[in-house]
RONU-502779 format. One record per residue (C-alpha): x, y negated, z; residue in one letter. Coordinates in nm, 4 decimals. Example, Ala and Ser with C-alpha at 12.3 -4.5 7.8 and 13.67 -1.06 7.14 Angstrom:
<site><east>1.2300</east><north>0.4500</north><up>0.7800</up><res>A</res></site>
<site><east>1.3670</east><north>0.1060</north><up>0.7140</up><res>S</res></site>
REM end
This chain:
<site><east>3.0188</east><north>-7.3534</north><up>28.2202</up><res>X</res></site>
<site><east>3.1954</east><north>-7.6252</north><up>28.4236</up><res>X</res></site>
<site><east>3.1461</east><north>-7.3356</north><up>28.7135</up><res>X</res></site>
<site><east>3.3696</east><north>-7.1075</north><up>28.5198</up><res>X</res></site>
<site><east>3.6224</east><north>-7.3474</north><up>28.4768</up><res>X</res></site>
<site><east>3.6399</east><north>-7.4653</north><up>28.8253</up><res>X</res></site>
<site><east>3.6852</east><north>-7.0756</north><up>28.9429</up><res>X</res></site>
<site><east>3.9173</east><north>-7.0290</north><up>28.7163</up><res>X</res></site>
<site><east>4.1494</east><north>-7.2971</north><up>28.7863</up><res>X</res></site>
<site><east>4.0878</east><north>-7.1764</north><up>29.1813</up><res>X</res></site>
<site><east>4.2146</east><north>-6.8478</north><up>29.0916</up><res>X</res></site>
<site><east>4.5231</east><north>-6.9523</north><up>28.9130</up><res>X</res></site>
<site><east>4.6162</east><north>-7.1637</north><up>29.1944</up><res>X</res></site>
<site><east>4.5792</east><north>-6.8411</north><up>29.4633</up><res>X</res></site>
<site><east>4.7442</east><north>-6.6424</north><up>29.2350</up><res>X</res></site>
<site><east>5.0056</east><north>-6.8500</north><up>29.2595</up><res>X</res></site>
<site><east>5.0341</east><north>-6.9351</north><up>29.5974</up><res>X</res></site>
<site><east>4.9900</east><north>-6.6101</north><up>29.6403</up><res>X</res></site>
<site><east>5.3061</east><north>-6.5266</north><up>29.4736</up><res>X</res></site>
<site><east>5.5335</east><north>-6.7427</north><up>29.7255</up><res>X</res></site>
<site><east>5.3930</east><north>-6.5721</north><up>30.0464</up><res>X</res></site>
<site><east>5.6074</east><north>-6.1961</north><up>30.1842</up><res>X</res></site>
<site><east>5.3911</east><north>-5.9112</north><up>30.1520</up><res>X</res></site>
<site><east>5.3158</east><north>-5.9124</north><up>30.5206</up><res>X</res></site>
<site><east>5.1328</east><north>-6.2489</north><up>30.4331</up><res>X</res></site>
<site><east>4.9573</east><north>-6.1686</north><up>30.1490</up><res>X</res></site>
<site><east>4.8319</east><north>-5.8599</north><up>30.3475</up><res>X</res></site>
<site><east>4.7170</east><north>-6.1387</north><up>30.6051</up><res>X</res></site>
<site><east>4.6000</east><north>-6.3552</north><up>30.3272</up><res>X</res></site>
<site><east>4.3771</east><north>-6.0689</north><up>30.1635</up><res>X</res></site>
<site><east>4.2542</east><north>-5.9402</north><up>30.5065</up><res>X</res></site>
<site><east>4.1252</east><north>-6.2984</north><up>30.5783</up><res>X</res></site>
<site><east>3.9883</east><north>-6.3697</north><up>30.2385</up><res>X</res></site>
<site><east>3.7765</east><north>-6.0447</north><up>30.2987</up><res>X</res></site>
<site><east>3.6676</east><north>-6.1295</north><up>30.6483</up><res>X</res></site>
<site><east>3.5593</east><north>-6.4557</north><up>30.5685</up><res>X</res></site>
<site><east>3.3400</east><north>-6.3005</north><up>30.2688</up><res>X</res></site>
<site><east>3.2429</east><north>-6.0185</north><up>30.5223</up><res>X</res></site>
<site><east>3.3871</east><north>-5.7807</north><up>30.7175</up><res>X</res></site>
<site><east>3.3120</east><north>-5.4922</north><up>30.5393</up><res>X</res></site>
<site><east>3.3889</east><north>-5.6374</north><up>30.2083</up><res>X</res></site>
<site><east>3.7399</east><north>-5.4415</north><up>30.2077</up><res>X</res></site>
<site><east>3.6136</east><north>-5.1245</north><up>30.3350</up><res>X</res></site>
<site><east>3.3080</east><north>-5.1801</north><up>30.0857</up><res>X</res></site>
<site><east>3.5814</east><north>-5.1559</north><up>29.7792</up><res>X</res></site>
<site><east>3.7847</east><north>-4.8704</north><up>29.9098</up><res>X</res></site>
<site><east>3.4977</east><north>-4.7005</north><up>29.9756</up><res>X</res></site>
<site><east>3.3933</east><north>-4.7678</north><up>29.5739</up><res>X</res></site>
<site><east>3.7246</east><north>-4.6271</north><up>29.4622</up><res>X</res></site>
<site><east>3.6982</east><north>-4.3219</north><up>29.6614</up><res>X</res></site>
<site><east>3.3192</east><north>-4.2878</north><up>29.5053</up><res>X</res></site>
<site><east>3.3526</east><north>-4.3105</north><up>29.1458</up><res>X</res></site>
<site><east>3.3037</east><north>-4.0039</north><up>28.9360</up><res>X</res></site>
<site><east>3.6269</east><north>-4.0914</north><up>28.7860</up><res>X</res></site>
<site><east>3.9645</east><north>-4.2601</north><up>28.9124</up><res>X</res></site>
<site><east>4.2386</east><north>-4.4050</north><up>28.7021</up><res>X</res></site>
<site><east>4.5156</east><north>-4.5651</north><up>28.8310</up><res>X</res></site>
<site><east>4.7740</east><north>-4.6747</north><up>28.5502</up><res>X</res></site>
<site><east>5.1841</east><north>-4.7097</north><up>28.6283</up><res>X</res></site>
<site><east>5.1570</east><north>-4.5886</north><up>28.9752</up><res>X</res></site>
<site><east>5.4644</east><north>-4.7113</north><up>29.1367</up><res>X</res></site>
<site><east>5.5492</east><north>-5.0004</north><up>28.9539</up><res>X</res></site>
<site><east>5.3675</east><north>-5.2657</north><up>29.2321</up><res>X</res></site>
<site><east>5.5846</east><north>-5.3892</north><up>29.5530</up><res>X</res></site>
<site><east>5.4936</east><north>-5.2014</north><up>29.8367</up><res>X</res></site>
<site><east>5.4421</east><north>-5.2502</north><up>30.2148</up><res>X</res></site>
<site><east>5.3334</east><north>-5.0021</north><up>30.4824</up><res>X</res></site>
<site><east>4.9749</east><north>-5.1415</north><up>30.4360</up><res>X</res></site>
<site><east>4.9523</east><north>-5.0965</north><up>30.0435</up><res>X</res></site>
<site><east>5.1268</east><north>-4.7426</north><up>30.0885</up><res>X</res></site>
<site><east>4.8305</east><north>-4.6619</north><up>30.3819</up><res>X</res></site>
<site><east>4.5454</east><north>-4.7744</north><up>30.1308</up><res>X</res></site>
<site><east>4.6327</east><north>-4.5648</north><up>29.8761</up><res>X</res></site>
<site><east>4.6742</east><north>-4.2786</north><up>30.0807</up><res>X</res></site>
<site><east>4.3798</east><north>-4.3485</north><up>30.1933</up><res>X</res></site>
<site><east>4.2207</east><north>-4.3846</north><up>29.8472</up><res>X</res></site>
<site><east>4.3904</east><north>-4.0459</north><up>29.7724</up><res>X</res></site>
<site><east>4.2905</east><north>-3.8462</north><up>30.0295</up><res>X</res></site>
<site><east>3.9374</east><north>-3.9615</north><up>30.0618</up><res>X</res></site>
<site><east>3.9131</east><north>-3.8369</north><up>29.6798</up><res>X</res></site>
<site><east>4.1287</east><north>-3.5226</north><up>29.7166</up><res>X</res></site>
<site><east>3.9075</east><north>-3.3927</north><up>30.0361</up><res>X</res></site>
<site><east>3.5510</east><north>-3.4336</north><up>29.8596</up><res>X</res></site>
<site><east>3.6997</east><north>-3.3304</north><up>29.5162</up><res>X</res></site>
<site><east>3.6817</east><north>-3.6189</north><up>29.2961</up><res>X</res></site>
<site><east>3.9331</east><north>-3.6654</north><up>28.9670</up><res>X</res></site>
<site><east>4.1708</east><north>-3.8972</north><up>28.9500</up><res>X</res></site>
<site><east>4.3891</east><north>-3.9670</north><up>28.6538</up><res>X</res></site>
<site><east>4.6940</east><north>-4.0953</north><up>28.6847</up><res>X</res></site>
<site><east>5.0257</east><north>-4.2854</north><up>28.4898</up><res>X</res></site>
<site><east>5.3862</east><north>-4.3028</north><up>28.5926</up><res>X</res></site>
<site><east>5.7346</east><north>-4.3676</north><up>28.4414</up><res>X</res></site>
<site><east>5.8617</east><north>-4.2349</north><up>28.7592</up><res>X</res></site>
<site><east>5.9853</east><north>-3.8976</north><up>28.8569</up><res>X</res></site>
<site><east>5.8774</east><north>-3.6993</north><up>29.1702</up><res>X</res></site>
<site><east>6.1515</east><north>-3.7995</north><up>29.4108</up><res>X</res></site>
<site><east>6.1499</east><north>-4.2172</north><up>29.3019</up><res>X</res></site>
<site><east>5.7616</east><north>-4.2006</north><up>29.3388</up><res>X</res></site>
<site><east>5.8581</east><north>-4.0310</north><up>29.6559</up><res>X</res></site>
<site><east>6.0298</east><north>-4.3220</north><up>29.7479</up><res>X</res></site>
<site><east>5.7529</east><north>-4.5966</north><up>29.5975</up><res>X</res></site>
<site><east>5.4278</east><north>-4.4398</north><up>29.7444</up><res>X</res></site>
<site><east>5.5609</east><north>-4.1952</north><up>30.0104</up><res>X</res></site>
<site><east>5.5899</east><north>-3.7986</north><up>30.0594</up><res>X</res></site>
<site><east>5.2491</east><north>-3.7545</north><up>30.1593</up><res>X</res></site>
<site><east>5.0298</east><north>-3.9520</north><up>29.8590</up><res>X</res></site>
<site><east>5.2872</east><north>-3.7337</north><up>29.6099</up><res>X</res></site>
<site><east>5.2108</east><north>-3.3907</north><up>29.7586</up><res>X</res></site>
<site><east>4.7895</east><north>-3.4588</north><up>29.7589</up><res>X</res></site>
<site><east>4.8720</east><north>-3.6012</north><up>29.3851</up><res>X</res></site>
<site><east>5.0256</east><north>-3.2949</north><up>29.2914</up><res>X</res></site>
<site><east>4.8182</east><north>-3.0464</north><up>29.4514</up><res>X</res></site>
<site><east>4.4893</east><north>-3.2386</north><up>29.3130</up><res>X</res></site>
<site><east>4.6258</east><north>-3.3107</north><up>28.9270</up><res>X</res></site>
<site><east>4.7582</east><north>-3.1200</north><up>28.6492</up><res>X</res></site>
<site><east>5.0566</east><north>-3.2803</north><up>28.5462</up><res>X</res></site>
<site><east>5.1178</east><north>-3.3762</north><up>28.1583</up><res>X</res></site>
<site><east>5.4693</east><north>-3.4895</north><up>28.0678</up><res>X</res></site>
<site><east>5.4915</east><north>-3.7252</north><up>27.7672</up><res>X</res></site>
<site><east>5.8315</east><north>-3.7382</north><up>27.6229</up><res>X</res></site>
<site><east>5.9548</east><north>-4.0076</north><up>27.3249</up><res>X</res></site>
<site><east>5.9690</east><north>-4.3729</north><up>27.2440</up><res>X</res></site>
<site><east>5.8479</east><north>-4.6455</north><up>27.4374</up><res>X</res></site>
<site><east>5.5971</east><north>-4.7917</north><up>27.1203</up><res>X</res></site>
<site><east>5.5561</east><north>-5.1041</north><up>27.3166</up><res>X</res></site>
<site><east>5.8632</east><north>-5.1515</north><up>27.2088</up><res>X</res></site>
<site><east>5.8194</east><north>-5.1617</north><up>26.8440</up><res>X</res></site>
<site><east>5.4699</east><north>-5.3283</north><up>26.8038</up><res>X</res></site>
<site><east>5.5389</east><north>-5.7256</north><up>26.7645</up><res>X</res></site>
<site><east>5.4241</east><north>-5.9598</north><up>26.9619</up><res>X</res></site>
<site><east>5.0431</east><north>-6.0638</north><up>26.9493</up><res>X</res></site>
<site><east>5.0169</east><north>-6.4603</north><up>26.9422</up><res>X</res></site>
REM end
């Protein structure tokens, strides 16, 4: 229990040192992390999310984005588009600002690989009150 805790409380604080860094050093920070836990650690998880029956990536678009970040996904992406695994996937951008967020090439697999389903109307998150 007092394990928990401790990892916890270990997180929080890399979370938020995390938070002060640029991208280009979190990128740094992240690729150390994973070397010192193994060098394939990183490769180990993309290599996951371009396995799983499944993919679903929620709000694409909304996360900061560097040139490494934009290379993963792509990465991610293709790997799934060229052995013909699903991915599901939300926005609340259109084509040409997701162009900008993620980059020409991750849209156009994207769109060749999914059916695209347009939901229209209120935000409901808007009108549910707030959970204590």
């Amino acid at each position: 229990m007092r394990e928990d805790i401790d990892e916890e409380a270990r997180l929080t604080t890399a979370r938020r040192a995390l938070a002060l860094l640029p991208e280009d050093g979190r990128r740094d920070l992240l690729v150390m992390a994973v070397a010192s836990r193994g060098v394939e650690r990183l490769s180990e998880l993309l290599d996951r999310l371009a396995a799983v029956d499944l993919l679903h990536v929620d709000d694409l678009g909304a996360e900061r984005t560097s040139p490494w970040v934009i290379e993963q996904l792509y990465s991610i992406v293709n790997s799934r588009y060229e052995e013909r695994r699903s991915m599901l996937v939300t926005t609340n951008l259109e084509r040409e600002p997701l162009i900008e967020q993620i980059g020409e090439r991750t849209v156009s697999r994207l769109t060749e690989m999914c059916d695209e389903l347009p939901l229209f109307g209120h935000d409901r998150r808007e009108t549910f009150a707030p959970v204590d």
